[in-house]
Every structure is written in C-alpha cells, then in structure tokens.
C-alpha positions in Angstrom: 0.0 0.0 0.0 1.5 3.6 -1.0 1.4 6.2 2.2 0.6 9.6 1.4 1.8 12.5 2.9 -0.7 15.7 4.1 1.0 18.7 1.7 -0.3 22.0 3.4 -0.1 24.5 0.5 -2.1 22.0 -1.7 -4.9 21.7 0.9 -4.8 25.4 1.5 -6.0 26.1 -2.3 -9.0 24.1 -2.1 -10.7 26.9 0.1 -11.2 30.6 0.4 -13.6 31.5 3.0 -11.8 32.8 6.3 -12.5 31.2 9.7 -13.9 28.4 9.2 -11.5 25.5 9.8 -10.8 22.5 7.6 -10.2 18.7 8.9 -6.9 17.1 7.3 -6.5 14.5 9.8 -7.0 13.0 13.2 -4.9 11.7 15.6 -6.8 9.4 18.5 -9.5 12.1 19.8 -7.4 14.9 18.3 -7.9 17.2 14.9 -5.7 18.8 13.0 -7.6 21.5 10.9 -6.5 24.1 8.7 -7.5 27.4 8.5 -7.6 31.0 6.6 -8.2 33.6 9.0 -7.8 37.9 7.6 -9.5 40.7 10.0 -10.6 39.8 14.1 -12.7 36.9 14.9 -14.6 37.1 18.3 -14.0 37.5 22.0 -14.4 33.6 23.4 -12.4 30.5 25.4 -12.8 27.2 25.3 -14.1 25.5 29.3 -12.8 22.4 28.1 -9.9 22.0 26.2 -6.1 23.9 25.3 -6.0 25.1 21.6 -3.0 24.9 19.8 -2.0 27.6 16.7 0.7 26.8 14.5 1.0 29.8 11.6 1.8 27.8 8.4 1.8 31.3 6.3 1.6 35.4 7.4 1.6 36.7 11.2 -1.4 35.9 13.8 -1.9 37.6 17.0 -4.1 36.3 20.0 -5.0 38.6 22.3 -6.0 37.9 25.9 -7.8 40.5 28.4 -4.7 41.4 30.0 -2.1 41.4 26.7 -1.6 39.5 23.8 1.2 37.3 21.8 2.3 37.4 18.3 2.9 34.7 16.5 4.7 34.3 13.3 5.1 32.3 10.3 7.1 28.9 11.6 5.9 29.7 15.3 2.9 28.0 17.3 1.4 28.8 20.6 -1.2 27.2 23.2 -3.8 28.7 24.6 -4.9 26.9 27.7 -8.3 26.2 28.2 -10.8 28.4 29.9 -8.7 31.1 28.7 -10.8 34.2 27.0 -9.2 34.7 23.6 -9.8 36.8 20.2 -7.9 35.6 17.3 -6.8 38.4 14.8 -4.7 39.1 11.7 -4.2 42.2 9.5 -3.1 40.2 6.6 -4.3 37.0 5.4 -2.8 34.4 7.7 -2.7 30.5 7.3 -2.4 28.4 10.6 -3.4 24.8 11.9 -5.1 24.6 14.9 -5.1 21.1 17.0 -7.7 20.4 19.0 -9.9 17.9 20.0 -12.9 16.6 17.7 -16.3 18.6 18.6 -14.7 21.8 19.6 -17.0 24.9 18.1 -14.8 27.2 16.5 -16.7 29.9 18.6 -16.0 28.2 22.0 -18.4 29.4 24.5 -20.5 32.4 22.5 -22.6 32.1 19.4 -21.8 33.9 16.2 -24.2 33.2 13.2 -21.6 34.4 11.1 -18.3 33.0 12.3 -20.1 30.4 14.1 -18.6 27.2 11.4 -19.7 23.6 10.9 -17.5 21.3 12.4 -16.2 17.9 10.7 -15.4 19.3 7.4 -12.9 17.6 5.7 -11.1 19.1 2.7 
C-alpha cells in the first residue's frame, strides 16, 4: 500500500472563506484542521480544552484581556483552556489549529456568522 503525505499549501487552495476551519486528519481524539483567518474573529475561550495555533503562512496575534502574543510564520502557541481569547490578523494568515474533535470554533459564545460547521474535511 502507498502512504501519502498531508502537503499544506495543496490543501490550502481548495478553500477561500476565512474562519472556518478545515479537517486534514485525526490523531486518536485529536484534529488537526487548517485554517484561513484575515480581519478579528470574536472575543471567546474554550471551558474544556487547550487550543493549539501553528502559523503555516503570514503573522497571527491572539489577544487575551490582559495582553496578547504574536505569532509568526514557523511559530505555534497554546492557549490553555478556559482562557478568553480573540484571534486576529491584519493580513491573510494561514495556521493549523489542533484540538480535540467537537470543539466549536466559537468556544463558548454564538456567532451566526463565524459560528462554522464542524467535521469538514477538505
């Protein structure tokens, strides 16, 4: 049987919308999604679970309530859970977030428009 390996760039053109992440493989319980983000996404934290950022492409910045971190291309970063959050890049950015299956991109609010459908595999 021939293995194939998970080429990022490749996965990253078969989608354009922003924020809404993209399955490319588990591992056990865990996902490994990518995903385009350009602009701020919302104020949130996750009660149940760590988040992990790896920027595959651009700069991303997470700010918390009481500062915030910068993460650049060929960086990653874990926010621990319960931890409010907001996402935000002023270019488009491409990262990979691990986390586990379930997790709503949104965490603990509700956004009707960032709000995405989880399980999506590309």
């Amino acid at each position: 049987m021939i293995k194939k390996s998970i080429n990022f760039k490749n996965k990253f053109e078969k989608f354009n919308d922003y924020w809404s992440p993209k399955v490319i493989s588990e591992m056990n319980s865990y996902q490994f999604k990518l995903v385009k983000v350009n602009g701020e996404f919302i104020w949130h934290k996750h009660t149940d679970t760590d988040e992990t950022f790896i920027v595959i492409h651009g700069k991303l910045t997470i700010q918390f309530r009481d500062g915030k971190v910068d993460i650049d291309e060929g960086e990653m970063y874990v926010v621990p859970k319960n931890t409010e959050h907001k996402p935000m890049a002023l270019n488009e950015c491409h990262i990979m977030i691990i986390e586990p299956k379930g997790v709503k991109n949104t965490g603990n609010k509700t956004d009707a428009d960032l709000e995405a459908e989880n399980d999506i595999w590309i």
